[in-house]
N, C-alpha and C positions, 0 to 999 in steps of 0.2 A: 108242365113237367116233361113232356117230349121233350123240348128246346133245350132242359138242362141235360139230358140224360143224351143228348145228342154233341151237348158241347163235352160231357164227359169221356163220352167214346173218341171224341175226336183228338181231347188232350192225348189220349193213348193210344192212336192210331197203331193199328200192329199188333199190340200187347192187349192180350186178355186184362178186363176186371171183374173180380168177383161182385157176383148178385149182392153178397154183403155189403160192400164196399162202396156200388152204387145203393142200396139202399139205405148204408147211412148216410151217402149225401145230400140224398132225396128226402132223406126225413120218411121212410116207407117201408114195405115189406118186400120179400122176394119174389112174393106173386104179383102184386103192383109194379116190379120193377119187369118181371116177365111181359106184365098185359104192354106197359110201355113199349116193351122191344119190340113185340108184335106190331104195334101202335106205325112202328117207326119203318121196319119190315113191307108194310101194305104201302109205305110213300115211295118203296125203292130201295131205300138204304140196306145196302149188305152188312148183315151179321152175324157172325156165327157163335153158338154155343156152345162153350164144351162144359160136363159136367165135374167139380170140383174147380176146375178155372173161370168161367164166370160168360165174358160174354168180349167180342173183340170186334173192331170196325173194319170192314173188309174194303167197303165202297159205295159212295153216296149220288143220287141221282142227279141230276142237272139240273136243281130247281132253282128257281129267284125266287127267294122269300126276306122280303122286309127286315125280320132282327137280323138275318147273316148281312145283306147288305149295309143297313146302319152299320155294323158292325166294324166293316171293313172303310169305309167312309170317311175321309179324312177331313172334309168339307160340311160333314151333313148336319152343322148349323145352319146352311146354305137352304139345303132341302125341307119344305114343309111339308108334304104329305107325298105319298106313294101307295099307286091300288094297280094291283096286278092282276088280270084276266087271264083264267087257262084258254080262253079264246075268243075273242073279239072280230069284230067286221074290219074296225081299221082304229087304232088307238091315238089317229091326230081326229077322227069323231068321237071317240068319247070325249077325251081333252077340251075339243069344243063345245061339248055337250056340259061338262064338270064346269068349265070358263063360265056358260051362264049359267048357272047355279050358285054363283059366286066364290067358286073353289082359289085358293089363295096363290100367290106369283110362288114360283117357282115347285107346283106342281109335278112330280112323275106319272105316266101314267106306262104300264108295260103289259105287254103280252108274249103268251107263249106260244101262239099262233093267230094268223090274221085267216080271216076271209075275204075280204077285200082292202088287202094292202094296196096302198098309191104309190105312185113314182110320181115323179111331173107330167105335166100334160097329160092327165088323166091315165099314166099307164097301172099295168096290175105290177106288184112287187109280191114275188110268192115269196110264200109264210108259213114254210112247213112248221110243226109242233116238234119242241124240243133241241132244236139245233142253233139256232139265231138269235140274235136281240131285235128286237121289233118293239120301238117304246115313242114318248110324244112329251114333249116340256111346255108345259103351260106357264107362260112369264106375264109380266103386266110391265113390262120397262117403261122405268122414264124417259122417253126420249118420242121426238117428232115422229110422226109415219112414214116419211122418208126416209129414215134409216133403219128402219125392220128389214129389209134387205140384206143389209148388212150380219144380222145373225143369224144368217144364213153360211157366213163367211166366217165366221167367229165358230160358229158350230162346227162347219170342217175341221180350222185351224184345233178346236180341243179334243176333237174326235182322233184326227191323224196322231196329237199326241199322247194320247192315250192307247193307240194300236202299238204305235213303238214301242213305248212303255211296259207293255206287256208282252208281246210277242217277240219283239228286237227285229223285226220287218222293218223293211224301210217304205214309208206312204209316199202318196203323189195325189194331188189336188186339183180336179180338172174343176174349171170356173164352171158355173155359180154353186155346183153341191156335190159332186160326187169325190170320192175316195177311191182310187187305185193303189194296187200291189201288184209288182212287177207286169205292170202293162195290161191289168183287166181290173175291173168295178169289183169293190169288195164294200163300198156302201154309197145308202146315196139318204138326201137329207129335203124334205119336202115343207114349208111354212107358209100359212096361213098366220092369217089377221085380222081381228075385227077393228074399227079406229073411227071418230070420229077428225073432223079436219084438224084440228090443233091437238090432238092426244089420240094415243094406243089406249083402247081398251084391254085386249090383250093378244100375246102372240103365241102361235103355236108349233113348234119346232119338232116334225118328225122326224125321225131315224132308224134306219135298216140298214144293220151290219150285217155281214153272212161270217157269223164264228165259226162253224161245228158241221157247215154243207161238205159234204161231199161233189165230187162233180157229178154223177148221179142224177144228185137229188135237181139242177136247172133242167128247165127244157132243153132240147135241143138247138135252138137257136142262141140259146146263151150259151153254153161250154166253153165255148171260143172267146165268150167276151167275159164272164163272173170267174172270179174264185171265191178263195175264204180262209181265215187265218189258217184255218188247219191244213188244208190244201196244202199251201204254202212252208209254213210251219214244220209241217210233220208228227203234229201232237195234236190232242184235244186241249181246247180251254173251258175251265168251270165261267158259265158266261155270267154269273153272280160275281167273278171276279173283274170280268171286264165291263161291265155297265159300272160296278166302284169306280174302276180307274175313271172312264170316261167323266160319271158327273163331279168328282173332283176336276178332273181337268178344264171341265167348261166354267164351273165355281172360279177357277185361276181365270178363265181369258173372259168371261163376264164381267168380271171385277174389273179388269183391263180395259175392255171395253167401254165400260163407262164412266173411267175415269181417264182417259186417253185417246177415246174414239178408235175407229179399226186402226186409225195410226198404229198404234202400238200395238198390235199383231202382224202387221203388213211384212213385218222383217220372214217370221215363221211363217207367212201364206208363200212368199218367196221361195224361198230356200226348197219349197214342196211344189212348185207352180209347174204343173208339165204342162202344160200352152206356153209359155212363155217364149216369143223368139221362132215360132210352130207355125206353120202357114197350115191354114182352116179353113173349113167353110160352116159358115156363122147363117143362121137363120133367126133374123129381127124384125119386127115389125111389118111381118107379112113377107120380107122377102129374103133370097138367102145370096151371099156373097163370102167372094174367096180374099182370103187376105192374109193379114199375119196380125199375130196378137203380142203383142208388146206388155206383158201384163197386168199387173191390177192396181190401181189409184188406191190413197187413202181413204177412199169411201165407198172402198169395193167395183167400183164400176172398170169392165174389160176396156182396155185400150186396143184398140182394134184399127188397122189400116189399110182400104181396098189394096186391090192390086191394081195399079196404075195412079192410084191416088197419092197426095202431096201431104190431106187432111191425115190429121187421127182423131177417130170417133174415143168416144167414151160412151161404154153401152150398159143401162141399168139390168136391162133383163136380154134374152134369148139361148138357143140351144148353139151349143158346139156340134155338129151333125156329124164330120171329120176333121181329124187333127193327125198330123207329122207324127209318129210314133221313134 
């Protein structure tokens, strides 16, 4: 009964309705529609009462809840289940933890704060509560284990378009997971894998956007290098609206994905590729060298050419440590 009485408010944002009015559409009393409002009051949502006018939406809190998201979901035949934690240690372990238990492909899993958020290579990704997306896709794709890499690449590519989409920022895609806006990390994207040698059991795709940070809220060693839509922006964004965009968007380049291999997103990893043409210093397989990255193959892997060298590598994994800004 909240849920309706919340979408009620919402149709008339601004404008009082009468206790009557909402209780005839509840089917209910004016005290029933009272306990509701109170109901609705302790999650956050501003209400006010006036008596003889009824009751009006002032302003709702930042939550992700399930029927708003379906709601807005242009894709969410796509989506099988979604379980969201007011606060979790790291949401690509529960993900792994749901995967054996045999939770189904294309699982969400979110939070509203982490305690042990991951970056690569074991970093922490803070996770304050209430400002950020912090969530984890549990997939079971068909495809070899050598190409789980790759949606890693796929996940950028529907995440950047999805930030555009909502905000009207323009992204930038540094090889293998992170997201910049205008020259600082506004997200980064972490996977995991279980697989036997001829098949995926299944893969785990985590993501950290910073919607709603403030500068502030980074440590001090980041300021200089994180932003966040808003930063940027100049507004808040309801982050129930930008987790819609995004899993629609990934639904789009999934589907792409596997019915045209990263081939056919390779065009939009481009057009966003800031290595590209960038002289780096690249850390692989234990060691690290300077060179220039000529960008990224149909199969995801960095093109990479020392300095002095004739060859060009093609490199599945390692860090960009610096790049040509």
């Amino acid at each position: 009964m909240g849920e309706l009485l919340q979408r009620i408010l919402e149709e008339c944002e601004g404008h009082f309705v009468s206790g009557q009015e909402i209780g005839r559409r509840l089917g209910t009393t004016r005290a029933a529609v009272w306990k509701q409002v109170q109901g609705l009051r302790r999650r956050g949502f501003g209400i006010e009462g006036a008596r003889g006018a009824g009751y009006r939406l002032l302003g709702r809190p930042d939550l992700i809840e399930e029927p708003e998201l379906f709601s807005r979901l242009s894709r969410r035949e796509f989506w099988k289940a979604f379980l969201f934690f007011p606060v979790t240690d790291s949401t690509n372990t529960r993900a792994v933890e749901l995967a054996g238990k045999g939770a189904p492909h294309a699982t969400v899993v979110c939070a509203d704060a982490q305690t042990g958020g991951q970056g690569r290579l074991g970093r922490k990704w803070e996770s304050p509560p209430g400002v950020n997306l912090y969530l984890s896709l549990l997939l079971r794709p068909p495809i070899a284990p050598l190409r789980v890499p790759q949606l890693t690449l796929v996940t950028a590519v529907a995440l950047a378009a999805a930030v555009e989409d909502v905000s009207g920022l323009r992204s930038k895609l540094k090889w293998p997971n992170d997201l910049y806006l205008d020259g600082r990390k506004a997200a980064g994207i972490l996977a995991e894998m279980s697989a036997d040698p001829d098949r995926v059991r299944h893969a785990v795709i985590g993501v950290g956007l910073n919607v709603n940070a403030e500068s502030s809220a980074f440590p001090g060693e980041l300021r200089e290098k994180a932003t966040s839509l808003k930063i940027l922006a100049g507004r808040a964004f309801r982050r129930v609206e930008v987790l819609a965009r995004f899993l629609d968007s990934f639904a789009e380049c999934y589907g792409a994905f596997l019915s045209g291999g990263f081939k056919s997103l390779l065009p939009d990893w481009n057009r966003r590729d800031v290595l590209s043409g960038k002289r780096v210093l690249l850390r692989h397989g234990g060691e690290e060298a300077r060179g220039r990255v000529l960008g990224v193959d149909e199969s995801g892997l960095l093109l990479f050419r020392r300095e002095g060298a004739s060859r060009l590598e093609k490199v599945a994994s390692g860090e960009i440590l610096e790049f040509e800004r």
